[in-house]
C-alpha positions, 0 to 999 in steps of 0.5 A: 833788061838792056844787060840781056839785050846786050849780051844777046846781041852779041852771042849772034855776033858770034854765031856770025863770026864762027859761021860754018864752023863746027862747035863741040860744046861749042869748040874751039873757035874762040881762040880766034881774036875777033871771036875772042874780043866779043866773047870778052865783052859779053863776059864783062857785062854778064857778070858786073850785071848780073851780081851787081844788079840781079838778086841772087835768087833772081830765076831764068825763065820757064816756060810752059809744056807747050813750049817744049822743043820737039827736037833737042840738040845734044851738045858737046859730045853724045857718047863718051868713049871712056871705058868706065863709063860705057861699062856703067851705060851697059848696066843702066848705070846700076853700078854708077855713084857720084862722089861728093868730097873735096872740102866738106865735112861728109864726103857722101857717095850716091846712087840714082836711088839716093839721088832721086829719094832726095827733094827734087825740083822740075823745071823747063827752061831755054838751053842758050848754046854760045854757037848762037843756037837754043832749045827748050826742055823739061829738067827734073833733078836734084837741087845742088845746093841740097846735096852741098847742104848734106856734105857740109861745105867748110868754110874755105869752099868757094867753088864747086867743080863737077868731073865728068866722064867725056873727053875731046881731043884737041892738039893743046898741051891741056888734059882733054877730060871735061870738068866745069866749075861755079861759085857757091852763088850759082851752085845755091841757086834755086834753078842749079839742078843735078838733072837725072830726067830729061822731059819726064824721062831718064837722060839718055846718054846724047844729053848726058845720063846719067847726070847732069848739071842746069845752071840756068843763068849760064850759057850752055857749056857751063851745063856740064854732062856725064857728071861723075864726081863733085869737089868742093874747093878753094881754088880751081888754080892747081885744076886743069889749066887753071881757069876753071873749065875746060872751055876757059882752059882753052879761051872760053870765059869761065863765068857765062851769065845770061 
C-alpha cells in the first residue's frame, strides 16, 4: 500500500511540475531535469515493488458500472494521418488484420472477426495519465496472452512489441511512429487485454480502433492505440532508439507500474 501511495504522490508531483503544458500521450516535458529526477524515482519504486512484493497475477482494481466516467479523455493522438490506416477507418476497418510474428512458431494474421471468436475478458478499470489526469471505462477484448498461447512464443521471447499506426512530430533525430513494448510478465497478466470495445461498444478512432492494448498495472502511455502489428522479441535494442518505446526513447521510463 505505502508503494502505491508513494508512486501516487509523486505522479501529482508531476502534474505540478508540467503545469500548463501541453502532453501528447503525455509528451515531451520529462526531458526537463526536475520532471525527469521524479519520474525516475517513481520508476525505481514501481517496479522493485511491484515484482519483488506483488504476485504476478496480482489484478488492478475494477470497478463497478456505476463508476464509469461520462467523459473519457482520449490521450495521445485522436486520429492518425497515416494514409493505411485512414483507408481502413473509411471501411470499418473491414480490411484491417493484426499481424502476430517475431519469435513465434505461428505467425497468425487476424481480423476483427477472428479476434472477437476468440475468448474474451470485460473489464472496468482507471486509465491513470502521467500528466496527473484519470478516467474510468469499460474495456472488452481479447486477452494477450491467448493470442501469445496460439503463436507460440520460442524460448528466446522475452518482450512483446506492439506497432501502431499514429506517429508525432517532434525535432529528435528518433522515428517518430508510435511502438510500445512489455515483458512476458505483463503481456500474460490476466488484465493485459487486446481491447476492440470501449463501454459496450467498438472503439472509435479518439481512443484507438480498432485496436488497443490495457495493461492495467501501467500508466497510460503503455496503453498503446491503433495497434497494427505485434512481435515477439528478444531485444528491443535494434527498435527505435532502443529503450522499448517511444516515450522512453525520448526519456520516459520504459517500465510505468502503478
Amino acid at each position: 500500500m505505502s508503494e502505491k501511495i508513494d508512486r501516487r504522490m509523486l505522479l501529482k508531483a508531476t502534474a505540478a511540475v508540467l503545469g500548463a503544458m501541453p502532453l501528447a500521450g503525455c509528451d515531451l516535458a520529462s526531458q526537463d531535469p526536475t520532471v525527469r529526477g521524479i519520474l525516475d524515482s517513481a520508476e525505481e519504486l514501481t517496479e522493485a515493488a511491484q515484482r519483488t512484493l506483488l504476485s504476478r497475477q496480482s489484478l488492478a482494481r475494477e470497478f463497478p458500472e456505476t463508476a464509469i466516467s461520462k467523459h473519457f479523455r482520449a490521450n495521445g493522438s485522436d486520429n492518425p494521418d497515416d494514409g493505411d490506416y485512414q483507408r481502413l477507418a473509411r471501411s470499418g476497418f473491414a480490411d484491417w488484420r493484426l499481424d502476430v510474428g517475431g519469435l513465434v512458431d505461428h505467425p497468425l494474421r487476424l481480423s476483427l472477426t477472428d479476434l472477437r471468436a476468440m475468448p474474451s475478458r470485460t473489464q472496468i478499470t482507471r486509465h491513470d495519465c502521467v500528466e496527473g489526469w484519470s478516467c474510468i471505462g469499460k474495456w472488452t477484448g481479447v486477452p494477450l496472452g491467448g493470442v501469445l498461447q496460439q503463436a507460440g512464443l520460442k524460448a528466446n521471447a522475452r518482450y512483446i512489441v506492439f506497432y501502431c499506426a499514429d506517429t508525432f512530430g517532434d525535432s529528435l533525430d528518433l522515428p517518430n511512429k508510435y511502438y510500445e513494448s512489455i515483458d512476458l510478465v505483463d503481456a500474460f497478466h490476466p488484465q493485459t487485454i487486446l481491447a476492440y470495445d470501449m463501454n459496450g461498444k467498438p472503439l472509435e478512432v479518439p481512443y484507438g480502433a480498432p485496436l488497443r492494448v490495457r495493461v492495467e498495472r501501467q500508466l497510460g502511455y503503455k496503453m498503446a492505440k491503433y495497434v497494427m502489428r505485434i512481435e515477439a522479441v528478444e531485444s528491443f535494442g535494434h527498435i527505435g532508439g532502443g529503450r522499448g518505446s517511444f516515450w522512453a526513447d525520448r526519456g520516459y521510463e520504459w517500465y510505468a507500474g502503478i
